[in-house]
C-alpha positions as CSV (number, residue, x, y, z in Angstrom):
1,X,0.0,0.0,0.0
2,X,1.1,3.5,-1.1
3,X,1.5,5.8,1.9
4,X,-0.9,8.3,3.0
5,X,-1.2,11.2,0.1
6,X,-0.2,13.7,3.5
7,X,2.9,12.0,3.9
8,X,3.3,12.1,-0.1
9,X,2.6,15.6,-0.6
10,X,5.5,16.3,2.3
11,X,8.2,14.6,-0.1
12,X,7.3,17.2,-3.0
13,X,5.5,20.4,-0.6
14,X,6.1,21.7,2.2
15,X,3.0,21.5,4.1
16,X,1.5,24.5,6.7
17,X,-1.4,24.5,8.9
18,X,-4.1,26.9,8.3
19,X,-5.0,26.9,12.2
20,X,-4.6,28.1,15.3
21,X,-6.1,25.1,16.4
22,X,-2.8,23.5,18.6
23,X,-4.9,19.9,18.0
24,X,-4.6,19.6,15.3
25,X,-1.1,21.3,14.4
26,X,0.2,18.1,16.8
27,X,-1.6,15.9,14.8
28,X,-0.1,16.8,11.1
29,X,3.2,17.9,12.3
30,X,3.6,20.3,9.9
31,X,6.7,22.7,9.0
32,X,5.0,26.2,9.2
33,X,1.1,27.6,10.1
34,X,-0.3,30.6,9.4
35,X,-3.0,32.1,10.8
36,X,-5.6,35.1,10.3
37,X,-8.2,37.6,12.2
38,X,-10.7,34.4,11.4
39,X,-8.6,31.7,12.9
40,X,-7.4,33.4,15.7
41,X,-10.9,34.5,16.5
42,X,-11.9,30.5,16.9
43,X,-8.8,29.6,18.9
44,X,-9.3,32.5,21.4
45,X,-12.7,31.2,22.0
46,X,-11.6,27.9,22.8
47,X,-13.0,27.5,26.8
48,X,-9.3,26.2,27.6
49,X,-8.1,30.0,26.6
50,X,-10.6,32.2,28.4
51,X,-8.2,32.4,31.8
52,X,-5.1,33.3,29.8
53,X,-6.8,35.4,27.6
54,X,-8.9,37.7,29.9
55,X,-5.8,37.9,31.9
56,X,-3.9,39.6,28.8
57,X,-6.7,41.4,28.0
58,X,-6.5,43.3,31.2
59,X,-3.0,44.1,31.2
60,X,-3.6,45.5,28.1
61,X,-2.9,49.2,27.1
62,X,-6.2,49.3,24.8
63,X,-7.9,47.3,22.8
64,X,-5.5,47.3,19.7
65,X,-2.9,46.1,22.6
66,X,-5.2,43.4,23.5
67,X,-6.0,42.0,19.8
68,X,-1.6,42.0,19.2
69,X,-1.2,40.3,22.3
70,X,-3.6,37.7,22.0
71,X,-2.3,37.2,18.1
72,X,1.6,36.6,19.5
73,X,0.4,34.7,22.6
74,X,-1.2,32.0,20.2
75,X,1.5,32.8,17.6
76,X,4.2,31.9,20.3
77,X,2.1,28.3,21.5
78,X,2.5,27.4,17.9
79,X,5.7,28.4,17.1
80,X,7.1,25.7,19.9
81,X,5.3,23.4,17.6
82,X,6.4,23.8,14.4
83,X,10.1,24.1,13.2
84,X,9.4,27.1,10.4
85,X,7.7,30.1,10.1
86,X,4.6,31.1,11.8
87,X,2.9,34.0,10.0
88,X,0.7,36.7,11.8
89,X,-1.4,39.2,10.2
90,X,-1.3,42.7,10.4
91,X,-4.8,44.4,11.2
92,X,-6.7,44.5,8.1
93,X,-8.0,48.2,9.1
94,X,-4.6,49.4,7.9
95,X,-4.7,47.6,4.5
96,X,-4.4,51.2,2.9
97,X,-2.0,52.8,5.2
98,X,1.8,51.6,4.2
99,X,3.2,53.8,7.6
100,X,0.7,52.2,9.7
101,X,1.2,48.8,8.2
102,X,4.9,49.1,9.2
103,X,4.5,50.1,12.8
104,X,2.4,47.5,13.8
105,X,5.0,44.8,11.8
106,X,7.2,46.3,13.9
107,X,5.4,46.1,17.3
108,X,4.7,42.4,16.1
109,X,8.4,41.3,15.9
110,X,9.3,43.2,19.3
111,X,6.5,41.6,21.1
112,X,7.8,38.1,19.3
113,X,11.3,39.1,20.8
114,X,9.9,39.4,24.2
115,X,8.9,36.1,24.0
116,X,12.2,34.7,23.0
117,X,11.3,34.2,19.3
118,X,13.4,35.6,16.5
119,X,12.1,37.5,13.2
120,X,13.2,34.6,11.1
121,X,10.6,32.8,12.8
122,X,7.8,35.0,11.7
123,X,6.3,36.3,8.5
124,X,4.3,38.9,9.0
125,X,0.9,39.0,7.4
126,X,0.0,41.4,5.0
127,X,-2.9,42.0,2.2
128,X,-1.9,42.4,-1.2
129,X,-3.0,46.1,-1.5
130,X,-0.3,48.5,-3.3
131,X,0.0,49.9,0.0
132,X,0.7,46.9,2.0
133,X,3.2,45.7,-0.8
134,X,5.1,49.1,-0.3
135,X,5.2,48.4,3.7
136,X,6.3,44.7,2.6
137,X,9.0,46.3,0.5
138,X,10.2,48.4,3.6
139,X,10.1,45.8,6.0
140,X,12.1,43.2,4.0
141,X,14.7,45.4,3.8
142,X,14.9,45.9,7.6
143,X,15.1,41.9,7.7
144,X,11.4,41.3,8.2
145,X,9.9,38.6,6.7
146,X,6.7,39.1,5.0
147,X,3.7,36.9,3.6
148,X,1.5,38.6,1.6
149,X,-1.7,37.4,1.3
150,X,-5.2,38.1,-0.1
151,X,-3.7,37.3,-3.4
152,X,-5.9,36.9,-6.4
153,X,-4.1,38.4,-9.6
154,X,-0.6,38.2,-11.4
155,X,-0.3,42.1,-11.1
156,X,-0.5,41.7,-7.6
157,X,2.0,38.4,-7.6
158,X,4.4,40.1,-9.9
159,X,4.5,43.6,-7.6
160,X,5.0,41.2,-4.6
161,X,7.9,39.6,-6.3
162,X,9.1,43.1,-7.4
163,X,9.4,44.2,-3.8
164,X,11.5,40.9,-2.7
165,X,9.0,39.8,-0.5
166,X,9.5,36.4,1.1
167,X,6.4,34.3,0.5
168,X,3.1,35.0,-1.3
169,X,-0.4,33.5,-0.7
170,X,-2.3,33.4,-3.6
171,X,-5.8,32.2,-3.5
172,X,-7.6,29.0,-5.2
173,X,-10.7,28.5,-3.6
174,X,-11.8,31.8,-3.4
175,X,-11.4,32.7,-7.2
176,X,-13.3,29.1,-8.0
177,X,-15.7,30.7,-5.4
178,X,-15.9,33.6,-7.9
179,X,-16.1,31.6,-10.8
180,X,-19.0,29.3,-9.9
181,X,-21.1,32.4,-9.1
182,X,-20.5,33.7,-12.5
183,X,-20.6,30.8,-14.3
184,X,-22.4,28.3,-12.2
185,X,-22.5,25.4,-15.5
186,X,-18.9,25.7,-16.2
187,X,-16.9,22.6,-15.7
188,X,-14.2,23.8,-13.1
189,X,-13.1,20.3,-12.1
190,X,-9.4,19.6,-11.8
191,X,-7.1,21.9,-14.2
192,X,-10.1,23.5,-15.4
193,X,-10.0,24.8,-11.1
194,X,-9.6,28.9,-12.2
195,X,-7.8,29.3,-9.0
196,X,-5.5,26.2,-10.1
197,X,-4.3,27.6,-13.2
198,X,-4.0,31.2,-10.9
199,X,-1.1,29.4,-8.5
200,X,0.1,27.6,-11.9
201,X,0.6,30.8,-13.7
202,X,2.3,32.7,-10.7
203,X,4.6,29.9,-9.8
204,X,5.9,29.7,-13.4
205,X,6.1,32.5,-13.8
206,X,8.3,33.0,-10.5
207,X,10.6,29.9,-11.2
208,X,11.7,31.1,-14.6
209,X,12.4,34.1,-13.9
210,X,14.0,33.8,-10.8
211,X,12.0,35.2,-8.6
212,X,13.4,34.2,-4.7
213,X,10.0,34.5,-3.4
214,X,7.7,31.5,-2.2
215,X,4.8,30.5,-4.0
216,X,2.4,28.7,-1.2
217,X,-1.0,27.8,-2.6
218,X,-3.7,28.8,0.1
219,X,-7.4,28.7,0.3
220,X,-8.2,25.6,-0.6
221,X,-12.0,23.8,-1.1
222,X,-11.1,20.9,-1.9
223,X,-8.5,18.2,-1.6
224,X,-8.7,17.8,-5.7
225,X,-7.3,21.6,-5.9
226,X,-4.1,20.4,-3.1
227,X,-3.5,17.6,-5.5
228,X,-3.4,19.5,-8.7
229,X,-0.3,22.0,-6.9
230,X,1.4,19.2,-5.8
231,X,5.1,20.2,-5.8
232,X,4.2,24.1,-5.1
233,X,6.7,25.6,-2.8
234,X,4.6,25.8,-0.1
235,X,1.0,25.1,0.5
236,X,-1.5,25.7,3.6
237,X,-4.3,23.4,4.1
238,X,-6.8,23.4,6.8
239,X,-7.3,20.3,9.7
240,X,-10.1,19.2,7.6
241,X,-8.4,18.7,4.3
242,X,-5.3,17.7,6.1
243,X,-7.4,14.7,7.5
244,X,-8.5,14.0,3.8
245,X,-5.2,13.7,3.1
246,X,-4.2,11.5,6.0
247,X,-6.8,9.5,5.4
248,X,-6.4,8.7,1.8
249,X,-3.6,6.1,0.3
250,X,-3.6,6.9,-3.6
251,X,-0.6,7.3,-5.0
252,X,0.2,10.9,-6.2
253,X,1.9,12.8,-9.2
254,X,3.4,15.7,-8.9
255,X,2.7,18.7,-11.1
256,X,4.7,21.3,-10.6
257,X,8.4,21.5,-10.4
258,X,11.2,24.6,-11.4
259,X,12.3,25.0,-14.4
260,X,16.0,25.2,-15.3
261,X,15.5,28.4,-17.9
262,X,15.6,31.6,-16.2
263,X,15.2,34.7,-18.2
264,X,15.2,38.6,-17.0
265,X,12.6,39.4,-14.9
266,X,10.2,41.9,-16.6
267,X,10.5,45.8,-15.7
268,X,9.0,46.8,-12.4
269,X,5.2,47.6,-12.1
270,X,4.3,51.5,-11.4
271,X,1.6,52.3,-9.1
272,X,-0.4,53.8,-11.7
273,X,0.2,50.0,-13.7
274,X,-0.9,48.3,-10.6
275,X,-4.1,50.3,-10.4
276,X,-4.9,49.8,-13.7
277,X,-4.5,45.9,-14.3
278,X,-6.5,45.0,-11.1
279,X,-8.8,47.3,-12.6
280,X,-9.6,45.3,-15.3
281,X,-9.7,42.0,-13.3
282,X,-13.4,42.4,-11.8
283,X,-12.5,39.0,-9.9
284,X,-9.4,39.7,-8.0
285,X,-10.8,43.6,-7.1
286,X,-14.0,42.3,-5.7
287,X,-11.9,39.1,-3.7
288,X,-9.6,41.5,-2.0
289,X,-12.3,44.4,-1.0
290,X,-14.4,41.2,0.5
291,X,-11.9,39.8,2.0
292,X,-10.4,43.0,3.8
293,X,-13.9,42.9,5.1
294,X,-14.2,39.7,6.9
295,X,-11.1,39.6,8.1
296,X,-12.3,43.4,9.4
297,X,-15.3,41.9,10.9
298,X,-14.2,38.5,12.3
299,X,-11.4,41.2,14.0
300,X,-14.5,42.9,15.0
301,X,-15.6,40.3,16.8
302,X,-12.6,39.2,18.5
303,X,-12.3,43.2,20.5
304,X,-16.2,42.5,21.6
305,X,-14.9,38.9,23.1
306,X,-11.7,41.0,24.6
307,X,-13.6,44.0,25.3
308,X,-15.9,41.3,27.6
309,X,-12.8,39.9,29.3
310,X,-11.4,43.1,30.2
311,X,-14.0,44.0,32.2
């Protein structure tokens, strides 16, 4: 018998846990996890949490404090877990606000360094907006490590790779999301996945031009869309799928791998370029504005659960 397509993917992927569920993180072993406003919304309502958490929430400043404590508290649990990075996100408020965007990074790594964790331990967690690439660009330069995520076009892969990020997270269920609702007949199975051929593009793209920067496939509905970006650099997976996966003993191919050819890389994107190319893709505008949003709201929700415990 074949072993488990988990234990498979591992040989050609490195896998990452998109959790904060510590479970289920023991369970996979993975190398890296990444989290978000969502996930660490579930985690810090986990009845095991509510003592530690209501006793950061009162030692907190305010509630921005609160929410960046909480985020590196469950950041720092994880990162004894895992050998590789553990990424935390940025507030999605400051999505448009590059200076903003960097001091928080900032505070992020210090408040990582206080608990005896290292920046090349963490990426931090940025949307693909022009203004969060531009704080990405900033920060790598200071020696921060940066995953940019909410990413649904190539303009918005080829400006992260412009600005040397380390890792990118572009999208694949989300765009088939998109897809479906336009097109609901459309036969989207297997390469046909829009948000496949997305991570496909971007990844070629990045390997034969010699881009440094990690392509990790996130976002995922299905374990048909994991399987189809087998060999990706990287590639973050929920529990669910990653107990698909466990669970499963067929034996399987990869599909991606780099290429030896590597030509120049094209000429740097403009702001004004940027604009106008996510412009014209209705898809990855409306993806990014949506997902700013519930990121937004699920943070939302976690200062109403702190707001509770401080009192």
């Amino acid at each position: 018998m074949a072993e488990d397509l988990l234990s498979q993917l591992k040989t050609m992927s490195t896998v990452v846990a998109d959790t904060g569920d510590i479970g289920a993180i023991r369970r996979f072993q993975p190398t890296d996890a990444t989290t978000n406003p969502s996930l660490i919304l579930q985690a810090a309502q986990h009845e095991g949490r509510r003592e530690r958490l209501a006793e950061i929430a009162r030692q907190a400043t305010d509630i921005d404090d609160a929410l960046d404590a909480v985020a590196v508290e469950i950041g720092s649990e994880i990162s004894s877990l895992v050998p590789g990075y553990v990424s935390t996100e940025v507030s999605a408020r400051l999505s448009f606000d590059t200076e903003a965007t960097l001091a928080r990074a900032r505070s992020l790594i210090e408040r990582y360094d206080r608990h005896g964790i290292g920046p090349e331990r963490i990426l931090i967690k940025i949307a693909s907006t022009w203004e969060g690439i531009r704080a990405a660009r900033q920060l790598e330069r200071e020696g921060v490590h940066c995953n940019l995520t909410l990413l649904f076009s190539f303009a918005q892969a080829q400006a992260c790779a412009d600005a040397g990020v380390t890792l990118v997270s572009p999208f694949v269920g989300r765009i088939l999301d998109w897809y479906r609702a336009e097109w609901p007949d459309a036969d989207f199975r297997g390469d046909n996945d829009p948000g496949v051929k997305s991570v496909r593009r971007i990844y070629e793209h990045y390997k034969g031009h010699g881009y440094g920067t990690i392509v990790m496939g996130a976002s995922f509905r299905n374990v048909g869309e994991i399987l189809s970006l087998a060999g990706c650099d990287r590639l973050t997976i929920s529990p669910a799928l990653l107990g698909e996966l466990a669970e499963s003993h067929d034996r399987l191919e990869r599909r991606l791998s780099p290429t030896d050819a590597e030509t120049s890389p094209p000429e740097p994107q403009d702001e004004a370029e940027f604009r106008w190319e996510m412009n014209e893709d209705a898809m990855a505008t409306e993806k990014l504005a949506e997902g700013i949003r519930k990121f937004a709201a699920d943070q939302r929700k976690l200062e109403k659960l702190l707001g509770e415990l401080r009192q």
